[in-house]
C-alpha positions in Angstrom: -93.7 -9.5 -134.0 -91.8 -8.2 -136.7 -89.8 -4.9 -135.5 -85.4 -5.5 -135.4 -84.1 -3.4 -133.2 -80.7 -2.2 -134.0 -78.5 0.1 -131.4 -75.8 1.9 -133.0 -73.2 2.2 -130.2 -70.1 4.5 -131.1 -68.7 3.2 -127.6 -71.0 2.9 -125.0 -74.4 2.8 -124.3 -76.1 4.9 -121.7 -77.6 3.4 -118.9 -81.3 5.0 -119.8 -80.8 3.1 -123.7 -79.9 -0.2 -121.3 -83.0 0.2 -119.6 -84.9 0.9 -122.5 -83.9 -2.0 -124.4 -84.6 -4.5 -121.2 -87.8 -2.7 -121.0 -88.3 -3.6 -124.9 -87.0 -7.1 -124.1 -89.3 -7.8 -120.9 -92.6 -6.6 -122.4 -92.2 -8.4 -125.7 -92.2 -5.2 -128.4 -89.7 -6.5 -130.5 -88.6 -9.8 -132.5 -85.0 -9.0 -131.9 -82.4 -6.7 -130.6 -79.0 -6.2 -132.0 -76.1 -3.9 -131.0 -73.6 -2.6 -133.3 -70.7 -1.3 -132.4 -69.8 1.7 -134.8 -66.4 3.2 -136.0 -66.0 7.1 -136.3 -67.9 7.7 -139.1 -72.2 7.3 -138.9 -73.0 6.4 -142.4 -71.0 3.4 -142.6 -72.3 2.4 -139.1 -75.9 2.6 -140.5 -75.1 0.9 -143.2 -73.5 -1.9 -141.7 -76.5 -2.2 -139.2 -78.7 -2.5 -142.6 -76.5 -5.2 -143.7 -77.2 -6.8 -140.2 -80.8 -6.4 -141.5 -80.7 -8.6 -144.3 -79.3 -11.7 -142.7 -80.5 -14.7 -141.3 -82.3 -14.8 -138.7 -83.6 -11.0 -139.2 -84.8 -12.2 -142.8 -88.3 -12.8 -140.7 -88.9 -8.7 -139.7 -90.2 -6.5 -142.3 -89.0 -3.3 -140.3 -85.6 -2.0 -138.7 -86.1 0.6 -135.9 -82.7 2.1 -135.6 -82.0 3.4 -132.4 -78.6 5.5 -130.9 -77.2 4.3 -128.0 -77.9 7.6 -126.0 -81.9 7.5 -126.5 -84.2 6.8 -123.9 -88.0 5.5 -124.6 -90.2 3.0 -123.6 -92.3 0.1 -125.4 -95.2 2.0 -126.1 -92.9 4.3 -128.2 -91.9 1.3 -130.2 -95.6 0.0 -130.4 -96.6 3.0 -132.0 -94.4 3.5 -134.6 -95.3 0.4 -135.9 -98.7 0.8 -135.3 -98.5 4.3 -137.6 -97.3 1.1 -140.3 -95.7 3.8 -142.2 -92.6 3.0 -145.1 -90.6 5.8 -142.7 -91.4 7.1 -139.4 -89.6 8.9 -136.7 -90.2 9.6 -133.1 -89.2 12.7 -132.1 -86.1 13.8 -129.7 -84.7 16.7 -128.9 -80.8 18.0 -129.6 -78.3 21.4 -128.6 -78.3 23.9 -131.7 -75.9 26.5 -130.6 -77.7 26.9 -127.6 -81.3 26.3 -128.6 -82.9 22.9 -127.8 -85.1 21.5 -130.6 -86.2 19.1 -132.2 -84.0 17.0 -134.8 -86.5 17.3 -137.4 -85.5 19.3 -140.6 -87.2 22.0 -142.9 -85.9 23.4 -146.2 -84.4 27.0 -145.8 -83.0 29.3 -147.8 -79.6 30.5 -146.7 -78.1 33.2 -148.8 -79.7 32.0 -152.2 -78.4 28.6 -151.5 -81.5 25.2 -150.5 -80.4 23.7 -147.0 -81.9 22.4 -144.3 -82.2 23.7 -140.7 -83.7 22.4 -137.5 -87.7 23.4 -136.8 -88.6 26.0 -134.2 -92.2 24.3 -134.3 -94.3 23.2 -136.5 -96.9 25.3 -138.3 -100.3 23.9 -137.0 -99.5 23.2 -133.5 -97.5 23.0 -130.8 -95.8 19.3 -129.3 -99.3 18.7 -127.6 -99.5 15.2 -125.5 -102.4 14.7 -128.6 -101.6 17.0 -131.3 -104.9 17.3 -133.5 -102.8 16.5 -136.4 -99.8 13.7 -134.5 -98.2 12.6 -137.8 -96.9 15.0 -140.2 -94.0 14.7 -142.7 -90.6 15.9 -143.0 -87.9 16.4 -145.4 -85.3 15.6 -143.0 -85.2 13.8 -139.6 -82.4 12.3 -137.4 -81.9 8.6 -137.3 -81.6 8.5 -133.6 -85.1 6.5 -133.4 -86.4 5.7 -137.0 -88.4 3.0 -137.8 -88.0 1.8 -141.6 -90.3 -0.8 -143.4 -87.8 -3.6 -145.4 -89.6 -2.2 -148.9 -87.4 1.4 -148.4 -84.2 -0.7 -148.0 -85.2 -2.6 -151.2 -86.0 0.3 -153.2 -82.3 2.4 -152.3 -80.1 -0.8 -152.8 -81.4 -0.9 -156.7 -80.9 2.6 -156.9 -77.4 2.9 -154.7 -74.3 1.1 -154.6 -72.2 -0.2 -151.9 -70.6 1.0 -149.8 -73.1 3.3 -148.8 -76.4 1.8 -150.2 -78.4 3.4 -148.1 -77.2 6.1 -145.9 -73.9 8.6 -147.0 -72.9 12.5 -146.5 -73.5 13.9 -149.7 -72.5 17.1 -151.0 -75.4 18.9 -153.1 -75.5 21.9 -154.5 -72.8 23.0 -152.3 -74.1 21.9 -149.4 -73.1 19.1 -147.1 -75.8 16.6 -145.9 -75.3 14.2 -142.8 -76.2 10.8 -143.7 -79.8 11.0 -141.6 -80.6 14.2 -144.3 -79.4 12.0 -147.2 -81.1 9.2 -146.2 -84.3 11.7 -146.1 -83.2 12.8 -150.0 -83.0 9.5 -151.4 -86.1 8.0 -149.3 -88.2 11.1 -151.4 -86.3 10.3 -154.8 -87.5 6.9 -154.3 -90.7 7.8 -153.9 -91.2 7.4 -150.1 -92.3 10.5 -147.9 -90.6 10.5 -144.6 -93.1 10.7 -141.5 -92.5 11.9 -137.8 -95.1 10.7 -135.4 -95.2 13.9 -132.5 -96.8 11.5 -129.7 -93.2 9.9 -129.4 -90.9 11.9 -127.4 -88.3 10.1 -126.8 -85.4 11.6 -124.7 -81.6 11.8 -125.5 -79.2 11.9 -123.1 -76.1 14.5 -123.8 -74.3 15.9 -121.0 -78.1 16.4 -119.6 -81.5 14.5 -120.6 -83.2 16.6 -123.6 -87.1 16.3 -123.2 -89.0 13.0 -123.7 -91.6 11.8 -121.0 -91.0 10.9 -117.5 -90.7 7.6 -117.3 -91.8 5.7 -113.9 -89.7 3.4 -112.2 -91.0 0.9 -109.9 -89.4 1.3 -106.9 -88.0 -2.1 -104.8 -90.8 -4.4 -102.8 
């Protein structure tokens, strides 16, 4: 095995994520799990996490799935994405935009003359099937919520980045403020690394309710 597992935890972690993780644990889908507690700003919880990465014993996993402590999935979903053996791939979750519930995958827009980013109503060539025709498509921006990245991404930003934020930051470009998942997205492209979403992983997040992602069966007591 070879996926790290890292839970970025602002404070707690929801029950669902618990189960997830024992789930993950019980079933073997993952060389090791690590939980990070995370201060009030995202990017420097990230990058510590990466940091995390990089030391002994994680030295031995050539991929860090990066998980937030309020998703829910299940060990398939973590099979998968590193079945897909992609340099960046996402699953995909859902999240509250003014109202509308979609997906946290990003598409350039223009927004009075000026290049942003905005969250996708659907994409072009189908709808979020159980098998889409075409499941793995690419993205210029996704959420970091549950993204799998290969070792060889890491590498390539920390020659190109410095510290503190190596890897993930908010930057301000052409007027416009990325997060540091949308950052990440613009300097995994710049280095020459197209960022994937894999649509047979729906993964749920749990706000004040639970936002899509499969049912998940729970055995009930013998």
């Amino acid at each position: 095995m070879s996926v790290f597992i890292g839970v970025v935890a602002p404070g707690t972690v929801t029950l669902e994520c618990a189960q997830s993780i024992t789930g993950v644990i019980c079933e073997k889908a993952a060389a090791w799990v690590y939980y990070h507690r995370s201060g009030p700003y995202m990017d420097m919880a990230r990058n510590e996490l990466v940091e995390v990465f990089y030391t002994e014993p994680f030295t031995e996993c050539d991929r860090l799935l990066m998980v937030d402590s309020d998703i829910e999935f299940t060990p398939d979903d973590v099979r998968r994405l590193e079945a897909d053996d992609l340099p960046v791939v996402s699953g995909v979750y859902h999240s509250n935009y003014g109202g509308q519930v979609l997906p946290v995958v990003y598409d350039w827009v223009d927004l009075d003359g000026v290049r942003s980013m905005k969250a996708v109503q659907r994409w072009p060539d189908c709808e979020f099937d159980e098998e889409p025709d075409n499941p793995i498509c690419t993205a210029p921006g996704v959420g970091a919520g549950f993204l799998m990245v290969k070792r060889e991404v890491f590498d390539a930003l920390g020659e190109r980045h410095e510290l503190p934020c190596r890897w993930f930051a908010e930057e301000i470009r052409n007027g416009v403020l990325f997060g540091e998942d949308l950052t990440f997205g613009l300097r995994v492209a710049e280095a020459g690394f197209p960022v994937h979403v894999d649509r047979r992983v729906q993964v749920a997040h749990h706000k004040s309710v639970r936002l899509g992602g499969r049912e998940v069966a729970v055995p009930s007591a013998v």
